[in-house]
C-alpha positions as CSV (number, residue, x, y, z in Angstrom):
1,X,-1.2,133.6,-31.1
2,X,-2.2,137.2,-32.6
3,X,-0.3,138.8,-35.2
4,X,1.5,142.1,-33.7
5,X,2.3,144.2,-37.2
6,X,5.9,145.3,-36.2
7,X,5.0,148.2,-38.9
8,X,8.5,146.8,-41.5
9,X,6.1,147.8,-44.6
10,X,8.3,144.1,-45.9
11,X,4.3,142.9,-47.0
12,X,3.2,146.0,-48.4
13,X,6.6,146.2,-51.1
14,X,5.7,142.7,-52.0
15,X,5.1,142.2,-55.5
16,X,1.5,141.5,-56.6
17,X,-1.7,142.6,-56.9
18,X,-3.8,144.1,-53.8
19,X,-7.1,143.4,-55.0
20,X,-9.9,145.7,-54.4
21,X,-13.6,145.0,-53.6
22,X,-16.5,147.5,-53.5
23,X,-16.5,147.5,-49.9
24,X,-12.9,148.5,-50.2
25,X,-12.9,151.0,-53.0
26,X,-15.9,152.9,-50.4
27,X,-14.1,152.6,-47.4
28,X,-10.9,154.1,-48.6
29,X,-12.7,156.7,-50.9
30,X,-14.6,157.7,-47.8
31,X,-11.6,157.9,-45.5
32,X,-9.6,160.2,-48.1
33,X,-12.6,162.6,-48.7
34,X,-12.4,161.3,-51.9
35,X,-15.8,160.3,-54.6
36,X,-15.1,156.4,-55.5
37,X,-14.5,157.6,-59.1
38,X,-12.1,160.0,-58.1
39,X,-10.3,157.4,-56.1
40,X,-10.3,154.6,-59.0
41,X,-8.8,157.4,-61.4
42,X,-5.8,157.9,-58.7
43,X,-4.8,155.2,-56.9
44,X,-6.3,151.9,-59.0
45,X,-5.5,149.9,-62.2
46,X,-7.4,147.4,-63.9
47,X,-5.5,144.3,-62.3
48,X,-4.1,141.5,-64.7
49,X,-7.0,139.3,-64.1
50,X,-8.9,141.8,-66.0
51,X,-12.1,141.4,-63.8
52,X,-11.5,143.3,-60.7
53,X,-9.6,146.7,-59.8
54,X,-6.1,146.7,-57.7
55,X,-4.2,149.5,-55.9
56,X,-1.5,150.7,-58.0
57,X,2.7,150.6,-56.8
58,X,4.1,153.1,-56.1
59,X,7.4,154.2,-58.6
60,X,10.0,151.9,-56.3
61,X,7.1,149.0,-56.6
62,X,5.7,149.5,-52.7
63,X,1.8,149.9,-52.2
64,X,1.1,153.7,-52.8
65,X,-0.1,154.0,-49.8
66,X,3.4,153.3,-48.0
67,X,4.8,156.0,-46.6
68,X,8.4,155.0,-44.9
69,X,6.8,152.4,-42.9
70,X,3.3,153.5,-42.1
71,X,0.1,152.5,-44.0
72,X,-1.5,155.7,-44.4
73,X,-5.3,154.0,-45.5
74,X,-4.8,151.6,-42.1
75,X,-7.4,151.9,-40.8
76,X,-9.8,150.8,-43.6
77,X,-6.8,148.7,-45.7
78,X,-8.0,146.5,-47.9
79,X,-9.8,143.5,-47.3
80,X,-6.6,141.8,-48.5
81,X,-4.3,143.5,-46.2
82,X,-6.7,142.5,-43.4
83,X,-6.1,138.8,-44.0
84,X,-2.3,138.9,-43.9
85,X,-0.5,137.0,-42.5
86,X,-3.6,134.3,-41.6
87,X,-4.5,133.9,-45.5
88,X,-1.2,134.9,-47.1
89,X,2.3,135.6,-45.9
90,X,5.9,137.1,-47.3
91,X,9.5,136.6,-46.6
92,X,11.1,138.7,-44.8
93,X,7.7,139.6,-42.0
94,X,9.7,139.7,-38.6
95,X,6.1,139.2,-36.7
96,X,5.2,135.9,-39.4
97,X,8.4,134.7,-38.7
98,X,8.1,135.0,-34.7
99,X,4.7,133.9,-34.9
100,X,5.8,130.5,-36.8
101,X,8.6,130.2,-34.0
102,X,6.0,130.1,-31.3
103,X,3.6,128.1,-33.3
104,X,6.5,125.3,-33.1
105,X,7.2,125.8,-29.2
């Protein structure tokens, strides 16, 4: 079965790091008219790992990038993002949680 996102925003207030690779950091940079340095200085922290760069949370903890529950970097999320729910999943994700119920069926 495909994951349908049913847009609850539940994975992107998850706590944690979303991990940023150079492909990312151009991608997003690109799609918000933005140099990559300008981009790192806004939106990205060194993450606790101390090797690689991650988005930062917004004040209530949600990915910056949340607004109500629209991604507004969708189309070129993070490679992490990408991989959800196939490589990681949350609580709370009404479509992981449907597509779990089928997988049973």
């Amino acid at each position: 079965m495909d994951f349908v996102c049913q847009q609850c925003g539940t994975c992107c207030r998850w706590s944690g790091h979303v991990l940023l690779t150079a492909s990312d950091i151009a991608a997003i940079s690109t799609h918000l008219g933005l140099s990559e340095n300008d981009f790192i200085d806004r939106y990205a922290a060194l993450a606790s790992n101390r090797s690689q760069l991650t988005l930062q949370d917004a004040p209530d903890g949600a990915c910056i990038f949340l607004d109500a529950q629209q991604c507004r970097i969708y189309p070129v999320r993070p490679s992490q993002c990408r991989t959800f729910p196939s490589q990681w999943q949350v609580e709370g994700c009404p479509a992981s949680f449907q597509d779990k119920q089928r997988s049973r069926t």
